[in-house]
N, C-alpha and C positions, 0 to 999 in steps of 0.2 A: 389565868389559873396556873398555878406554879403545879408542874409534876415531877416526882422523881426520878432523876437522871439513871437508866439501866445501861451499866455496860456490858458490852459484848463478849459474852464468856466464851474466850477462845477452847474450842475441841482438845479433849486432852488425848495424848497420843496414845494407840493400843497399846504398847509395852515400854516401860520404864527400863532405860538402859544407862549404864555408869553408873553418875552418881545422885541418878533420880532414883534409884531402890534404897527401898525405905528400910528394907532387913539387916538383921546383925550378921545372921550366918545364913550361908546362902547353899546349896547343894550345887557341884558347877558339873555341868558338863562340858569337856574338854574341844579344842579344836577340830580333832579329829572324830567327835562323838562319843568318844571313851568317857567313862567316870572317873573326874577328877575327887567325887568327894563333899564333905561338908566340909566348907571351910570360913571363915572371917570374908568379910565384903570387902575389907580394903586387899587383901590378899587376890581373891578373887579379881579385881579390879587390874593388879598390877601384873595378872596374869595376861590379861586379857590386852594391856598395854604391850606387854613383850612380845605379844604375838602381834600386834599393829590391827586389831581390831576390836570391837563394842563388847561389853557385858552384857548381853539381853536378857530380861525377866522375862520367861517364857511359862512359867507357871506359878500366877502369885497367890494362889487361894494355899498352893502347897506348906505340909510346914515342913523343914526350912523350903522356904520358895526354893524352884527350880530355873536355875540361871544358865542360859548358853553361852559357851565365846564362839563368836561368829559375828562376821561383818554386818551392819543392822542392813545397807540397803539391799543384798544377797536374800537375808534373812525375809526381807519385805519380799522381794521379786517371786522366792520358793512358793509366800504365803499365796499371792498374786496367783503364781501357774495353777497348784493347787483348786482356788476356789474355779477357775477358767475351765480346768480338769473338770470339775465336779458337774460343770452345769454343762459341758459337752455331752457328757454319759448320761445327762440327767434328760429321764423321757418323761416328756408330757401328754397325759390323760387328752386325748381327742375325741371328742362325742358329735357323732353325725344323728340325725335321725331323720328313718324313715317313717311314710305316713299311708296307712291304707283304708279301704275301705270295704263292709260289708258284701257290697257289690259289686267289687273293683272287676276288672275283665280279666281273662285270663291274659292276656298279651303285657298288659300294663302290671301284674303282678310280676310276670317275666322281667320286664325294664327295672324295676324296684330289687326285685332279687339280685340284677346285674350289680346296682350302683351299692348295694349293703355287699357283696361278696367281692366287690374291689375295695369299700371300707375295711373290712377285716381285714384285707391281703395288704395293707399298709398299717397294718397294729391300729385301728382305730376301734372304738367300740361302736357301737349300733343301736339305737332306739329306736324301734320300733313302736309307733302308735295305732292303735285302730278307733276311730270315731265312731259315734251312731248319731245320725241326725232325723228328728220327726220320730215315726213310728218304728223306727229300726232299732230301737230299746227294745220291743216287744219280743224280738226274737234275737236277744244276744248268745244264742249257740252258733248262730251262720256267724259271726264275727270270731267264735272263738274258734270254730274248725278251718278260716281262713286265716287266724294266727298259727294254730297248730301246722296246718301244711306250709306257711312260710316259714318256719323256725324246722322244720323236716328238713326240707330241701337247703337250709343253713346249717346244717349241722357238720357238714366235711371242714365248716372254714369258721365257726365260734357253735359257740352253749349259754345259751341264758343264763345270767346273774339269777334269776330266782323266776319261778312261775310264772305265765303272763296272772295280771290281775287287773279285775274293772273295776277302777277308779271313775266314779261320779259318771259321764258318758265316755269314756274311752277305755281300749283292754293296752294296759303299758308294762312292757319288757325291754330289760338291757339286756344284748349279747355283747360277751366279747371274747376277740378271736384267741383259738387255739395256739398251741405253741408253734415255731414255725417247720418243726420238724415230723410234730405230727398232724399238720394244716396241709388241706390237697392245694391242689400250683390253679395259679387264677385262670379260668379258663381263656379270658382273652390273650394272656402271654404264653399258652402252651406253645411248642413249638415240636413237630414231628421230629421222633428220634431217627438216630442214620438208620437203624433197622427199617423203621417205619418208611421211610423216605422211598425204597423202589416199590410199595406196596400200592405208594398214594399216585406212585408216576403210572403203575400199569390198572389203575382204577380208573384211571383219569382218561376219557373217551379220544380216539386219534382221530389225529387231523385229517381232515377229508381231500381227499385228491379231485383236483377236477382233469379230467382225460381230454386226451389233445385227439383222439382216434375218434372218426367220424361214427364207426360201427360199436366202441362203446358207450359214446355221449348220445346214441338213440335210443338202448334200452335204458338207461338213465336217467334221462330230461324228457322223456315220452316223445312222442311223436312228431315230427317236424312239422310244421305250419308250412312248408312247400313242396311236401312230400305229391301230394294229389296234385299239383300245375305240370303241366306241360311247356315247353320252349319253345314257341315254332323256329323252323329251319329256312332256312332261301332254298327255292328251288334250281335245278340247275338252268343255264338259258337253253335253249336248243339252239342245235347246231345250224350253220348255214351253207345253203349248196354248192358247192366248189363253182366257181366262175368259168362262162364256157371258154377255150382256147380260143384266142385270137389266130386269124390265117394271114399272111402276108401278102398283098396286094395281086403279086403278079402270076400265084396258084387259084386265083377267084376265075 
């Protein structure tokens, strides 16, 4: 089966420079940004010659099109930093969400409140779900007063996009955070000010001394476990009775 041969339709280049502009008279802006004017293409051109660089069609929908002189790979590199610029500054939309429930505990609403108040404090938004499962449709006010006290206690660090609302079994709210100048500082990175600092030193309980002195480590440590023993002593030997004098033989 024979098919027809497609060729490859080469990309054609963003701007048409030299003698690929199709206009008669061209509006030029000059080397140095100045307005040179509407002038003829070929004029334009040999402008653009004299100066050792490109004619670039920089705006062709214009009438007369709007022509640069300027180096085209310059030209490209500007366009290049530009769009590199754009998507540096350019912030994108992060959505975390949080999920609670009817009967969540109070400690575990604490950990939840933690992880959405370090979301805001890095510009993100926050979703907030609340579920009902089984019989816990019956009474969706206790869901909404535990959405309401979680969006209370978030209010220093975002504001709801709009009301909570119960959608089919869930009550669903976007917060997102405040500005960061009028957003309170996260409480995990607070950090005590120098004022604060000898406030937190003489708050803070002193170090216990242990006493080297026998008669203050007894009202201190109670009473000694060998206080009641006695140590017997040796007694001394008794003495013994001086030896009688020997007499010399020849006084007997």
């Amino acid at each position: 089966m024979n098919r027809p041969f497609s060729r490859h339709q080469q990309a054609q280049p963003l701007h048409r420079i030299n003698g690929k502009i199709r206009a008669r008279d061209v509006r030029v802006i000059g080397h140095d940004g100045q307005q040179v004017g509407v002038i003829d293409l070929a004029a334009a051109i040999n402008l653009a010659r004299q100066a050792g660089v490109d004619l670039v069609e920089i705006a062709p929908n214009a009438v007369p099109p709007v022509c640069r002189i300027i180096d085209y790979g310059k030209f490209k590199y500007e366009l290049s930093k530009k769009e590199r610029d754009s998507k540096k500054h350019q912030h994108t939309n992060t959505v975390k969400e949080v999920q609670l429930s009817p009967r969540i505990d109070p400690h575990d609403l604490g950990i939840k409140l933690e992880h959405a108040i370090g979301f805001l404090c890095e510009d993100m938004k926050v979703k907030a779900t609340l579920r009902f499962r089984g019989r816990e449709m019956a009474h969706t006010e206790i869901g909404k007063e535990v959405m309401e006290k979680f969006l209370e206690k978030l209010s220093p660090w975002g504001h709801p996009d709009f009301p909570p609302k119960l959608i089919g079994r869930a009550i669903n709210v976007m917060v997102s955070p405040l500005a960061k100048n009028k957003r309170a500082k996260n409480p995990k990175e607070a950090v005590p000010t120098p004022a604060e600092a000898p406030k937190a030193a003489a708050a803070a309980p002193a170090s216990s001394k242990v006493s080297t002195n026998a008669a203050e480590s007894k009202g201190s440590l109670g009473p000694s476990p060998f206080e009641g023993l006695s140590v017997p002593t040796a007694e001394p030997a008794p003495e013994s009775a001086p030896a009688p004098a020997s007499t010399p033989p020849g006084e007997a």
